[in-house]
N, C-alpha and C positions, 0 to 999 in steps of 0.2 A: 676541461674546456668544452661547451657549449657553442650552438648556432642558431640562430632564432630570424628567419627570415621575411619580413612584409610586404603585401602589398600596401599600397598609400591611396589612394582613391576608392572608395568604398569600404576600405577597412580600417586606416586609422586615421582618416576623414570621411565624413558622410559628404562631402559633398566631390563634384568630377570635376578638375581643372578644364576642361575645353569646352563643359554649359557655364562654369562663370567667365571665362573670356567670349564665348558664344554671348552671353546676355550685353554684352558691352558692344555689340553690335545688332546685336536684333536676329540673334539665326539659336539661340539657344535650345527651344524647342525640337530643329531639326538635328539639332547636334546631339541630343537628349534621345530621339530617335533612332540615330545609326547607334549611341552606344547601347543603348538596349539590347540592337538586334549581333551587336558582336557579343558582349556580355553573355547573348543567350547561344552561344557560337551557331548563329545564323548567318554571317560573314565573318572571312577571317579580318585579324587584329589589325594587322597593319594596313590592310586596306580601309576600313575603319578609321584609321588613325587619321593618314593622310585625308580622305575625305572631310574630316571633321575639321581637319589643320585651314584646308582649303578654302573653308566660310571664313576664315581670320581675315584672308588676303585685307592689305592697308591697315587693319588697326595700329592705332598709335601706340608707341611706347607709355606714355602716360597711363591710359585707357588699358593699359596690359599690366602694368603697374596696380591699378583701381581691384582687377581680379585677382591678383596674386595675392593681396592683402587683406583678400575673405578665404583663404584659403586655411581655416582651422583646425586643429587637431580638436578627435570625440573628448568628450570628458572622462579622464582617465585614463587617455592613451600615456600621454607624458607621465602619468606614477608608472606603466607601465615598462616603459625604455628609461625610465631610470632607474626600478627595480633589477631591472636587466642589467645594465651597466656597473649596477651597486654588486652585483651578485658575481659579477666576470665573465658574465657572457656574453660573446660578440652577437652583435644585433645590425641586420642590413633592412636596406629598404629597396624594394626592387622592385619600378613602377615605368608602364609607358608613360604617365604624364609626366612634368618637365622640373627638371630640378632646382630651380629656382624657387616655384611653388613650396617645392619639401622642405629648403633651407631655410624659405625664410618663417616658414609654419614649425617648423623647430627651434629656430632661435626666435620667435615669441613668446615658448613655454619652457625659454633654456634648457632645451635637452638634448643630445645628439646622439646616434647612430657610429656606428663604425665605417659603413659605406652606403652611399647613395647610389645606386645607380638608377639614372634616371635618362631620357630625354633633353631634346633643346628646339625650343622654335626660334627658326632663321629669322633674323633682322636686318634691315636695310632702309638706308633714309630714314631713319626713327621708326618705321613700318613692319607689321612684320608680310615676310612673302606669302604666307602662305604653306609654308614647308616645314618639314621637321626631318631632322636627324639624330642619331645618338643607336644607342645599340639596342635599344628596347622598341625598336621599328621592327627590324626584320628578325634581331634574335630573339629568344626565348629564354625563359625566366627558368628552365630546368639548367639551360647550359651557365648562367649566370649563378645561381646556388652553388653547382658543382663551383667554379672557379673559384668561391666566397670559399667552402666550405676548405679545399686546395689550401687556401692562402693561411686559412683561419688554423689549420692542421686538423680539423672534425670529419670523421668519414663520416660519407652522405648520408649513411643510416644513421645518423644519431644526429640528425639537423631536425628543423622542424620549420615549418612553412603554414604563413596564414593570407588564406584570402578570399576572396569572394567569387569573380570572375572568370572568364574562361580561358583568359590570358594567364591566368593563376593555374591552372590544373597541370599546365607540366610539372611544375617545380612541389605542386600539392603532391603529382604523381610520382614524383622523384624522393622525394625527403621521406624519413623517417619517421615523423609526425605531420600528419594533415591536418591544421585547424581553419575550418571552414567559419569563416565571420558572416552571418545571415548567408550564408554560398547563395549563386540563383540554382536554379534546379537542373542545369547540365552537370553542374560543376560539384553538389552534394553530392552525389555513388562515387566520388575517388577521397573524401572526407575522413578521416578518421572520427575525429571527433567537429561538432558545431557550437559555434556560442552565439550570442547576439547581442554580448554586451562587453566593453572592455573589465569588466567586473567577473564576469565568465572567461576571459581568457585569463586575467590575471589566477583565477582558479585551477584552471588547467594546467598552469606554467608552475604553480604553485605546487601541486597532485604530483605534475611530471617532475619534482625535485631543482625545476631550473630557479625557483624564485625563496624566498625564505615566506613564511605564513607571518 
């Protein structure tokens, strides 16, 4: 048994859930701005988070709707979780953006995961506040791994974690294998290896025995 663990936002999508709900209000730009500067861990994540949650304040349900359904998996992501899948290895997805986004961007390329863990922004009066909660606010994606890998029965050395961001680097620092997707350049030095194309991981996964050639 195998563990195979993602981030979702920048690695098995190009694009950030909080610049397409950003864009459906006109603050996308600034939103596109603070996550840079966490990204490049120039502020930490979850203050990021919140700030970014907080330009939503009122967007409509509908208009939250309109973003969640540009939210696409890269090309080639889906052959790769369902290579995964096809092979018996459990496969998580472990992202501060919001779980909704991830489900419904998986079930338009029918493919699934074994766990989501994700985010939620608060809604109220069809609105949302402004806020977020869920466990990928203030926890961390190292303690999230451990508890997957726990459940999964895989000790944590023989997991494997793919991401980009600097919200990523616990759980890159933690696992067993590091696979860094375009990493930004804080987060390459804890990398094992980098790809930059879901063609290139499918490679690695393949090298590392988790995938059939």
């Amino acid at each position: 048994m195998s563990l195979v663990a993602f981030d979702f936002d920048g690695t098995l999508v190009d694009s950030e859930m909080t610049v397409l709900l950003g864009e459906q209000c006109g603050v996308a730009d600034r939103m596109a701005e603070i996550t840079e500067r966490a990204m490049n861990d120039e502020i930490g994540y979850a203050e990021s988070l919140r700030e970014r949650v907080s330009l939503l304040e009122g967007l409509s349900i509908d208009r939250t709707n309109e973003a969640f359904s540009a939210v696409s998996l890269r090309p080639g992501a889906a052959d790769v979780l369902g290579a995964l899948d096809e092979a018996g290895v459990t496969a998580g997805i472990l992202t501060g953006g919001f779980e909704r986004g991830v489900r419904e961007a998986l079930d338009r390329e029918s493919v699934a995961v074994d766990r989501v863990c994700a985010n939620r922004l608060v809604v109220a009066s069809e609105e949302l506040t402004g806020t977020v909660e869920g466990p990928l606010v203030e926890g961390t994606k190292d303690d999230v791994l451990s508890d997957l890998a726990s459940e999964a029965g895989v000790p944590i050395a023989e997991t494997v974690a793919v991401g980009d961001g600097a919200n990523d680097r616990p759980m890159l620092a933690a696992c067993g294998l590091a696979i860094g997707y375009d990493p930004k350049p804080a987060v390459e030095p804890v990398c094992d290896v980098v790809v930059t194309s879901m063609a290139g991981l499918h490679g690695v996964l393949e090298v590392k025995g988790l995938l059939r050639s």
